[in-house]
N, C-alpha and C positions, 0 to 999 in steps of 0.2 A: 847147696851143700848137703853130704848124707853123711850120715855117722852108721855105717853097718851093722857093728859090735863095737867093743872095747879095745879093740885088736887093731880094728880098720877105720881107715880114715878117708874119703874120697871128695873130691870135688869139681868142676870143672871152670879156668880159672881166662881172664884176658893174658896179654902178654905180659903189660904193667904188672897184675898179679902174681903171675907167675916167677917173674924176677923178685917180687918183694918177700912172696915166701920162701924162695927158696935162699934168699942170703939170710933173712931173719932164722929161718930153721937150720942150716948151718952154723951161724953162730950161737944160737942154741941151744943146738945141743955138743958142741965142741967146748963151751961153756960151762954145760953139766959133767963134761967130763969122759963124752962117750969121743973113739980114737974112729975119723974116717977109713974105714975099707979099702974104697976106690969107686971108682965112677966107670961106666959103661953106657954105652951109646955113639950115634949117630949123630951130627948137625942136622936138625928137623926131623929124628928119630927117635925113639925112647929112649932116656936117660934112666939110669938107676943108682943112686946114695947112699952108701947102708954105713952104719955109725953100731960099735959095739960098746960095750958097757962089761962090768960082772955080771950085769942084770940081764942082758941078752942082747940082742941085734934088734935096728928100726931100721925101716928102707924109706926111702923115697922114692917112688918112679912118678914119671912125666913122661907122658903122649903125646903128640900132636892131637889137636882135635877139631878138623878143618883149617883153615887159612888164619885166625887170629888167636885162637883158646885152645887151651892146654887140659889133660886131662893131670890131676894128680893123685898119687893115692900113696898114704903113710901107714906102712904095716908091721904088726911086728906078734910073734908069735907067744912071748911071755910080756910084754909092759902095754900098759893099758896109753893108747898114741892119744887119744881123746885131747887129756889133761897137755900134754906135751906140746900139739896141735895150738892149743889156745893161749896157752901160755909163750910162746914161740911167736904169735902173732902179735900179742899185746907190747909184746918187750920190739918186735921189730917197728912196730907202729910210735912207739915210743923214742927209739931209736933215730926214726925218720925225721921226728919233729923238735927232737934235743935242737940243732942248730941255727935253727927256726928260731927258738925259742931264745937262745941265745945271742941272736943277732936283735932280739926288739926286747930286753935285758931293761928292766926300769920302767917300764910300758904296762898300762893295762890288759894289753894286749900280752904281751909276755910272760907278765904274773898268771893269766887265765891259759897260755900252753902249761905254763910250770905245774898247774893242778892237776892239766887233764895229762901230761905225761907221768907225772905220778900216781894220780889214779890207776892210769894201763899199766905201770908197772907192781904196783899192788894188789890187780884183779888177781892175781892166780899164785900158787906157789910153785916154787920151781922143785917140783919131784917128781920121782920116778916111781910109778904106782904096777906094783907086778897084776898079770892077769892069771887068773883061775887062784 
């Protein structure tokens, strides 16, 4: 994982990865409020997601990057993607494990998802931080 600036965001990810973030940062940021664009690309091509806001535009692109990993990169010219990036993951990772959680509902086992999906959904706030 590299964080460039405040602007950019880059990583390069499995496939499993790559599906995880990219539903999680969809619902995300259609959450916060920001209206999908459109989507472009290829099957096993580059994909591109751009989400607008008042606040401005964030993209998403996705590479191939060899036969299993995907290159991603989240950019955006006025909001700082950092914050958005981790907050985006915590709530999808939380997300994952809601049903989990509520299939062993009464369990020690249960009770200790119940903590740690709220912890991940507590790490971070959900805002929109302007850059410069």
């Amino acid at each position: 994982m590299s964080a460039t600036d405040t602007s950019s965001y880059e990583v390069v990810v499995s496939i499993a990865g790559r599906k995880m973030f990219q539903e999680a940062f969809y619902s995300y940021m259609c959450g916060l409020g920001f209206a999908q664009l459109g989507v472009g690309g290829r099957l096993g091509r580059q994909s591109s997601y751009d989400f607008r806001s008042d606040d401005g535009i964030v993209s998403l692109g996705i590479s191939a990057e060899g036969q299993s990993h995907f290159r991603m990169v989240v950019h955006s010219q006025t909001i700082a993607v950092e914050p958005l990036v981790l907050d985006a993951l915590t709530e999808g990772a939380a997300n994952i494990l809601q049903p989990f959680c509520e299939s062993f509902s009464g369990t020690v086992g249960g009770e200790t998802l119940r903590r740690l999906i709220t912890e991940l959904r507590d790490s971070f706030e959900e805002e929109i931080t302007r850059v410069g």
